[in-house]
C-alpha positions as CSV (number, residue, x, y, z in Angstrom):
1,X,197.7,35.3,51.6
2,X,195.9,33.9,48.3
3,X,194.4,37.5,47.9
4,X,197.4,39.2,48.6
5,X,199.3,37.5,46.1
6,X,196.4,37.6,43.3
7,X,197.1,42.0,44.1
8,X,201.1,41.9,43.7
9,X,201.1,39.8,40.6
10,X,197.8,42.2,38.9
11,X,200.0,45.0,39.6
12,X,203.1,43.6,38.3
13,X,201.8,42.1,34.7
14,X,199.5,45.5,34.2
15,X,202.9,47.5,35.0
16,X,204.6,44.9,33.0
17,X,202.3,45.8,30.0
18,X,202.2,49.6,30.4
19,X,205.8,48.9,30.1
20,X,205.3,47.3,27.1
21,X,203.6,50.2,25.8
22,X,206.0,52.9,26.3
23,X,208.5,50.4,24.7
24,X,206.8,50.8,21.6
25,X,206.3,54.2,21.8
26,X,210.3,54.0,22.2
27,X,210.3,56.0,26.2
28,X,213.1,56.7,28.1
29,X,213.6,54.7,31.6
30,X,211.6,57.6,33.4
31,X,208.6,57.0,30.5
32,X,208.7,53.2,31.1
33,X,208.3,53.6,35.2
34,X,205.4,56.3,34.7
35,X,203.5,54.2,32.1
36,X,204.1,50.9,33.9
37,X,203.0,52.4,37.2
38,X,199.5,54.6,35.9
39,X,198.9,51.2,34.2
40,X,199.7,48.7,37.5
41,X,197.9,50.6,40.3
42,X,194.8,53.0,37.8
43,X,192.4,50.2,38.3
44,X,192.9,49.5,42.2
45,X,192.9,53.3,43.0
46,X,189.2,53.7,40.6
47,X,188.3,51.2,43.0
48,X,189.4,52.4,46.1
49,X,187.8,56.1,45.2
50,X,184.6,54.5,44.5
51,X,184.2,52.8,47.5
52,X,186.1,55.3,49.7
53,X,188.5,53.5,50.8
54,X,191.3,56.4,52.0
55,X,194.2,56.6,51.3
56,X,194.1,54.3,48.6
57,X,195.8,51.3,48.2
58,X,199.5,52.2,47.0
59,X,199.9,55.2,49.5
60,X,198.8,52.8,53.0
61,X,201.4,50.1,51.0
62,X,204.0,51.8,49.1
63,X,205.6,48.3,48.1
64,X,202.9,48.4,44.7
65,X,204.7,51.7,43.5
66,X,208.5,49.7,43.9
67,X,206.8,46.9,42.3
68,X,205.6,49.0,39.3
69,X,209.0,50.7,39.0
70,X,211.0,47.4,39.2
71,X,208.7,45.8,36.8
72,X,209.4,49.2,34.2
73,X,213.0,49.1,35.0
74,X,213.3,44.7,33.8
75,X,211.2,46.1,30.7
76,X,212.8,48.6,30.0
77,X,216.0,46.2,29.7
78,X,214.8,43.5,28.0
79,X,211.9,44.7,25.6
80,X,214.7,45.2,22.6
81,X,214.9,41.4,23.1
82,X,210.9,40.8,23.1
83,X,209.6,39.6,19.6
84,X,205.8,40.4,19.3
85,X,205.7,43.0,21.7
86,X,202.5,43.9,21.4
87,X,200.7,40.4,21.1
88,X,202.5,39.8,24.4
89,X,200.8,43.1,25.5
90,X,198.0,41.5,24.8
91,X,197.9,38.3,26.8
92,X,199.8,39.9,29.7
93,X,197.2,42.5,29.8
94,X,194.7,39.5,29.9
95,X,196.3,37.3,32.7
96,X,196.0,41.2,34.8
97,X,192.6,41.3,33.5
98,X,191.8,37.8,35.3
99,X,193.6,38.7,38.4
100,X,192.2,42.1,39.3
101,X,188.4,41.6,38.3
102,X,188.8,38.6,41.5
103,X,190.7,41.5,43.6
104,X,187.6,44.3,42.9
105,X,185.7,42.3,43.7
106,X,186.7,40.5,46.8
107,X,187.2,43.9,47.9
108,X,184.2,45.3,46.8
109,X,182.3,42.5,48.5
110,X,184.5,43.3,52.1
111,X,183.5,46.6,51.8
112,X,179.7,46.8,51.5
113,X,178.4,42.9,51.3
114,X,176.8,43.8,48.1
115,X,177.3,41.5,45.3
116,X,175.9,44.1,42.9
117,X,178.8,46.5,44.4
118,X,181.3,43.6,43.5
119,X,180.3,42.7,40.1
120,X,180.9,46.8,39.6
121,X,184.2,47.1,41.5
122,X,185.6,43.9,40.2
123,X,185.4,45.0,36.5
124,X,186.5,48.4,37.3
125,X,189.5,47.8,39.1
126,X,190.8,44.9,35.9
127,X,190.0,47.4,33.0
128,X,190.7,51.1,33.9
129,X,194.4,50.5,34.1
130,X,194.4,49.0,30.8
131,X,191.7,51.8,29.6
132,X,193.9,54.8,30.6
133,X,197.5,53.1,29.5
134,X,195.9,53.4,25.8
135,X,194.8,56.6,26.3
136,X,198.2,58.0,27.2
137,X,200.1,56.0,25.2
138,X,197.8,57.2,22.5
139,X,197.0,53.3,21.1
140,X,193.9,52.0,19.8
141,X,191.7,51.7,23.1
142,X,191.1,48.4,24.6
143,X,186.8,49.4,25.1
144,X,187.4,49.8,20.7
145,X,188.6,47.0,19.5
146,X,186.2,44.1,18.4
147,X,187.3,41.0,20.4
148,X,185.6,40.9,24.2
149,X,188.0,42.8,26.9
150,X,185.5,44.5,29.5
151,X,183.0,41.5,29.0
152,X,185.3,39.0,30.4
153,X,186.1,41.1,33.8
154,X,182.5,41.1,33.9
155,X,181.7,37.3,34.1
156,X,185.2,36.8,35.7
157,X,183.8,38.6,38.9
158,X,180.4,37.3,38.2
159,X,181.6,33.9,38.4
160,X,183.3,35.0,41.8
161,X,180.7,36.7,43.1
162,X,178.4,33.5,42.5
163,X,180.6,30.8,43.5
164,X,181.3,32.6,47.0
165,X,177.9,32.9,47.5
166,X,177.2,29.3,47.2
167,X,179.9,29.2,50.3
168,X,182.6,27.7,48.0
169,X,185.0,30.0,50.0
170,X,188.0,32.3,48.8
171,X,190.1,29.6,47.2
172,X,187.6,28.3,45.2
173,X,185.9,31.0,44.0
174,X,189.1,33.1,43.4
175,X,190.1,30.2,40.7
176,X,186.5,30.5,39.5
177,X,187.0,34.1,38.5
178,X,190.1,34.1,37.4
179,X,189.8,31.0,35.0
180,X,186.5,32.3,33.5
181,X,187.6,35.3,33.2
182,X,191.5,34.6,31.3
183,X,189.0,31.5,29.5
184,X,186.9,34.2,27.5
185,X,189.4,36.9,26.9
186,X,191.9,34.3,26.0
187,X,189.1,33.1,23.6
188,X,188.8,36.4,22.6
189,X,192.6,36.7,21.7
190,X,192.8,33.5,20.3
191,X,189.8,33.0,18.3
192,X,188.5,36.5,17.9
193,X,185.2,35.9,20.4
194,X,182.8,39.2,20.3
195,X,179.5,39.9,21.2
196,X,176.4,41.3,19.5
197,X,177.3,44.7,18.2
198,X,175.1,47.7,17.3
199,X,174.6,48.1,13.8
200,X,173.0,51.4,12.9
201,X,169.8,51.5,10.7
202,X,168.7,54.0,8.3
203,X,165.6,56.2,9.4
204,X,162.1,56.2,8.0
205,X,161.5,58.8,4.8
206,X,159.6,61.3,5.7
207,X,156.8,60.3,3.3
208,X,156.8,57.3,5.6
209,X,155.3,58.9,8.7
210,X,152.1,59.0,9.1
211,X,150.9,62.5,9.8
């Protein structure tokens, strides 16, 4: 039931914020429901493919497709009447983010026993949604901004992953996840939290190398 639920309401706030998206982007109703739906069920089905779980998710239970579309169509109503659309977008997007990295990877986990496998599954299923609602609604992508995105799925499934191996059991280590995980992207949002970065460094002059 506890997982169930943690599914529904990942779909629903990733629809909700490929909603968002479209609103800005200024859609029509038909725009809204395609964005909100590639954005609510893109990670799950990633997830599904990789593991080989078919069909995927939304075609065995068509209730996460109504749920995108129902999601799009209160969106598409009430967005006009949203101030900060897209810092909502944001933090939405993270509260998804927190719930899906703990569905990957309890499913990930079911499928092979492989914490490894989790971990992986886990941070794929809470990112790509977000990943290809950028890309189509042609916005700065989440993997290019500054502040930590797929970091945080990472330890958010990591801290799962761990916690049900200590035999904590699903409860527990569902809440784990999902706090760590919101906790640093939240952090990330709030007080701009990155990690070390690559900073490029100029080569060696030729009269340097010694011949």
């Amino acid at each position: 039931m506890l997982l169930e639920l943690f599914d529904y309401a990942g779909v629903a706030v990733f629809a909700a914020t490929g909603a968002l998206a479209a609103s800005r982007k200024q859609l029509d109703l038909i725009g809204f429901i395609f964005m909100g739906s590639i954005t609510g069920i893109g990670g799950g089905t990633l997830r599904d493919l990789v593991l080989g779980t078919l069909p995927v998710f939304w075609v065995l239970n068509p209730n996460y497709l109504l749920v995108c579309g129902a999601v799009a169509v209160i969106v598409f109503f009430t967005a006009p009447h949203l101030e900060s659309r897209y810092r909502l977008l944001l933090w939405l997007d993270a509260i998804g983010l927190s719930a899906y990295c703990v569905i990957g990877a309890v499913k990930g986990l079911a499928a092979t026993g492989s914490p490894t496998v989790a971990i992986v599954t886990g941070t794929l299923t809470a990112t790509f949604g977000g990943i290809l609602r950028d890309v189509v609604a042609g916005e700065p992508s989440v993997l290019l901004r500054p502040e930590i995105y797929v970091t945080a799925a990472l330890a958010g499934a990591s801290a799962f992953t761990a916690c049900d191996a200590l035999g904590l059991g699903l409860h527990l280590s569902s809440a784990a996840g999902v706090f760590t995980a919101f906790t640093i992207r939240g952090g990330a949002l709030k007080f701009g939290w990155t990690t070390a970065r690559y900073r490029s460094r100029p080569g060696r002059h030729p009269d340097e190398i010694p011949n």
